[in-house]
C-alpha positions in Angstrom: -7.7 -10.7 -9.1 -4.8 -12.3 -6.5 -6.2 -14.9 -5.0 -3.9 -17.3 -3.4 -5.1 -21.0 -2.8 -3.9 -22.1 0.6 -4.4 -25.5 3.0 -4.3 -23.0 6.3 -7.0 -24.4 8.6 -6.9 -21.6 10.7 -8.1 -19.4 7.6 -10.7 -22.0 5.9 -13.2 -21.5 8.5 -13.2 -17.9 8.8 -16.2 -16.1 8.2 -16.5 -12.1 7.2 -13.7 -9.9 6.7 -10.2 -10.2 7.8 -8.0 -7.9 7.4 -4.0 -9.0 7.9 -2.1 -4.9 7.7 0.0 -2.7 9.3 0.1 0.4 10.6 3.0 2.0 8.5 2.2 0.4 5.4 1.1 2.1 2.6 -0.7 -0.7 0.8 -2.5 -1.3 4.0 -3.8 2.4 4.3 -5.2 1.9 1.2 -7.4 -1.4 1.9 -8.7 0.3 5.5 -9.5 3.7 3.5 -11.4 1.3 1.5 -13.4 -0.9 4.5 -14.0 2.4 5.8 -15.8 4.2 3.0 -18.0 0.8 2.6 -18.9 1.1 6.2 -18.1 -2.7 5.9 -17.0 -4.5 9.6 -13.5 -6.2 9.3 -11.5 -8.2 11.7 -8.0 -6.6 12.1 -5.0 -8.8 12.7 -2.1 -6.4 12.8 1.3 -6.9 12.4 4.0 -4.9 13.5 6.5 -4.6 10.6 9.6 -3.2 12.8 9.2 -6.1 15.0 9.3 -8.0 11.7 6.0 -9.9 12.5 5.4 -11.1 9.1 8.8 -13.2 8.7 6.8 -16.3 10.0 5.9 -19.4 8.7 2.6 -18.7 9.6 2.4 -15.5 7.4 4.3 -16.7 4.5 1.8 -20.0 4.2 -0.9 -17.2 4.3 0.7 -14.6 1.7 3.5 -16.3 -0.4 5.0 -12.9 -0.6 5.1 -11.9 3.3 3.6 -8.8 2.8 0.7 -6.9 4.1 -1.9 -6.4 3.5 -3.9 -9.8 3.4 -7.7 -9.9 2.9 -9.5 -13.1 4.1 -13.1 -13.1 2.9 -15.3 -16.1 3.9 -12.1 -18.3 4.0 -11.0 -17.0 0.1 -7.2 -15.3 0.5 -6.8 -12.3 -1.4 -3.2 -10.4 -1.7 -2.0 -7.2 -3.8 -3.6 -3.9 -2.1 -4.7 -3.0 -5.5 -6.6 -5.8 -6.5 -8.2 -6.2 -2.5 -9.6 -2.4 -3.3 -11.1 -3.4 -6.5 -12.2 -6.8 -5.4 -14.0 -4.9 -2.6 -15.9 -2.2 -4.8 -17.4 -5.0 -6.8 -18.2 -7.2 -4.1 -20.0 -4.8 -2.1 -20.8 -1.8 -4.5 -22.8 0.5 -2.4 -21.4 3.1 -2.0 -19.5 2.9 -5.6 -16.2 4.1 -5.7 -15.3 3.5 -9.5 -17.2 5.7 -12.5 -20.1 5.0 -13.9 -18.2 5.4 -17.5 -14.4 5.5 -18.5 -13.6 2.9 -15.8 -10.5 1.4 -17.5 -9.0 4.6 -16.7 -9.1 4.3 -13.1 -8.1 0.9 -13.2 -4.7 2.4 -15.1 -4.1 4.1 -11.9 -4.5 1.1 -9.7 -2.2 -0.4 -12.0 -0.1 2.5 -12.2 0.2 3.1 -8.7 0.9 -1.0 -8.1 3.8 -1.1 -10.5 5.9 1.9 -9.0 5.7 0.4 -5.8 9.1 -1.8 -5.6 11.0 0.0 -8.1 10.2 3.4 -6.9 8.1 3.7 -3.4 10.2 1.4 -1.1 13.5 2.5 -2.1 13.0 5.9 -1.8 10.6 5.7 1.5 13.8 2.7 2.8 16.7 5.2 1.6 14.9 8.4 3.1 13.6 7.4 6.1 13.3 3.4 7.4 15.8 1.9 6.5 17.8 1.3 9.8 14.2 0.8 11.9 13.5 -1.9 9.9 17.2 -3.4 9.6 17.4 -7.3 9.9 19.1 -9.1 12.0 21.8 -12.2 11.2 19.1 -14.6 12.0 15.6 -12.5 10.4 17.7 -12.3 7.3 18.4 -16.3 6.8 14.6 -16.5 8.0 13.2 -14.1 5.1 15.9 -15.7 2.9 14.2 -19.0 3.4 10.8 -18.2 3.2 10.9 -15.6 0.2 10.6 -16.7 -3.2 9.7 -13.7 -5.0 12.8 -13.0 -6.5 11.8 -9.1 -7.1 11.3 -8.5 -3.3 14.4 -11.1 -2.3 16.6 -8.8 -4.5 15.4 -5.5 -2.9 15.6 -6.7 0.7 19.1 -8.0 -0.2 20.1 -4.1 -1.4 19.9 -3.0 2.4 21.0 -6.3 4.2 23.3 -6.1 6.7 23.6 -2.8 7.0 23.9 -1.7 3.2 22.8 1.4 2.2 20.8 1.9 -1.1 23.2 3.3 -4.2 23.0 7.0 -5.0 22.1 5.6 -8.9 19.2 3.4 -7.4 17.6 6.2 -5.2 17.5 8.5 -8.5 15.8 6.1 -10.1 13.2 6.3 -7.9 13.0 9.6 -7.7 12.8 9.6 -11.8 9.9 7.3 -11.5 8.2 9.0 -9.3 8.6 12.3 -11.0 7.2 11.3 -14.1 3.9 9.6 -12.4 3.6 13.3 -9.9 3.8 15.0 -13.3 1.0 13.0 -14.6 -1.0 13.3 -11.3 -0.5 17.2 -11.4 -1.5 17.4 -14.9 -4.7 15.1 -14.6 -5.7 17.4 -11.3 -6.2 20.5 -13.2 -9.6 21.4 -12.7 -10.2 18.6 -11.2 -11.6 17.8 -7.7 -10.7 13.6 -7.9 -8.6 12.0 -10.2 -11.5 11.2 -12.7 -13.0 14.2 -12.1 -16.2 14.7 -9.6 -16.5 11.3 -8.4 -14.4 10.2 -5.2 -12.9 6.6 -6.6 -11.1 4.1 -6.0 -7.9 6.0 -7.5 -7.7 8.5 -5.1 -8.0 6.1 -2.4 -5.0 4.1 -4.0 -2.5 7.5 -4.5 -3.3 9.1 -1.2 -1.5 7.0 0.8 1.5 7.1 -1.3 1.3 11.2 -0.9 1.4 10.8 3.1 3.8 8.1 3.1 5.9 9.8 0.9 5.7 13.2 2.3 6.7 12.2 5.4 9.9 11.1 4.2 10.6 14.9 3.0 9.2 14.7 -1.0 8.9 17.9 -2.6 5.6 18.0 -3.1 5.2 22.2 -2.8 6.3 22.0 -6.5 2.3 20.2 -7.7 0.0 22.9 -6.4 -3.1 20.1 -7.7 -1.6 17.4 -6.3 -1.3 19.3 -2.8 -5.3 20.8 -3.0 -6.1 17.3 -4.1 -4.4 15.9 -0.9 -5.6 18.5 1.5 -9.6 17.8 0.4 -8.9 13.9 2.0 -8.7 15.4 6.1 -12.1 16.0 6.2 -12.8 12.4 5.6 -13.8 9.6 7.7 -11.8 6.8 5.8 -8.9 8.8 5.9 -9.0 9.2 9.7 -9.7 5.8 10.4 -7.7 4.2 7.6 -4.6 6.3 7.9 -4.1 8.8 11.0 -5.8 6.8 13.6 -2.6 4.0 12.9 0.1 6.6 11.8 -0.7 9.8 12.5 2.5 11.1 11.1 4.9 8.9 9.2 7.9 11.2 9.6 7.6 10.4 13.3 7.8 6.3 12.4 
């Protein structure tokens, strides 16, 4: 569980949910998908990531890492999408969104899912699609610079600074990655309605944003028939509405 100790006044006192996202990012969708299906009330703070809202001193002292999404609960910080979705379900377990049995096996797709996203998800979701929206300037580079200490994102961030593009070797990576984890996904489908089967969990709600995220940026998805009737069953839902369309309705529009 990420839980980051922090001196912010602002955030000590605050009561409830707070939710600290944005509208493009994957790793939020997943959180709001989550608040949603609880039916829980959450305060939004949103932060524009083309404006570059989270390079602050403000945000950094709130999320060492400058990313969204943040979770505030009754003053307690909570970072890493995955873990704020699992923290959630076991907070506040009605509805449940994990099995009953074999549980270890959706947290290996939390964990899954979480590990791809630096090495595979950004670079090919920066090199495809948002990679000059989101370009730094001079002075938001020497500002992220200073405030980053996670060497991981620092180095990625540094890959498409001023105005570099990502290496041809470094975007087949990706798509390596991400190959082998769709292949998996397909395979686990079959016959399946959910990941673990009948039951709607908490792994579905942390791969579905990475299919409309990445989809939007052109992946070939028409060649995983599963993965696509998987991914079609989520418009009917609520949380996918409000957690995903209602703030990006289409990201190959972003």
């Amino acid at each position: 569980m990420a839980i980051v100790a922090t001196a912010d006044d602002v955030v000590k006192p605050m009561t409830g949910l707070h939710l600290y996202h944005g509208d493009i990012s994957n790793c939020s969708m997943r959180v709001r998908m989550t608040l949603e299906e609880k039916g829980l009330e959450w305060t939004s703070h949103h932060l524009d990531l083309k404006k570059k809202e989270n390079i602050s001193d403000e945000y950094f002292a709130l999320n060492p890492n400058g990313l969204v999404p943040t979770l505030v609960h009754d003053g307690v910080v909570h970072i890493e999408s995955n873990d704020i979705i699992d923290y959630l379900d076991q907070t506040f377990p009605d509805p449940a969104l994990r099995p009953a049995d074999n549980e270890q096996d959706m947290l290996e797709w939390l964990e899954l899912a979480a590990s791809i996203h630096v090495p595979a998800i950004k670079p090919y979701v920066y090199a495809t699609m948002i990679q000059k929206k989101v370009q730094k300037t001079a002075e938001e580079e020497a500002k992220y610079n200073q405030l980053q200490k996670n060497e991981e994102l620092k180095s990625f961030h540094a890959k498409h600074a001023g105005g570099k593009a990502f290496k041809s070797d470094e975007l087949e990576t990706s798509k390596q990655i991400l190959e082998e984890c769709f292949v998996k996904l397909e395979k686990t489908l079959e016959g399946r309605e959910w990941i673990m089967g009948d039951q709607y969990t908490l792994a579905d709600i942390s791969w579905i944003p990475v299919h409309f995220v990445l989809i939007g940026c052109g992946y070939p998805f028409d060649r995983y028939p599963n993965i696509t009737r998987w991914a079609n069953a989520f418009s009917s839902r609520n949380s996918f509405r409000k957690g995903i369309t209602d703030w990006c309705a289409d990201f190959s529009k972003v």
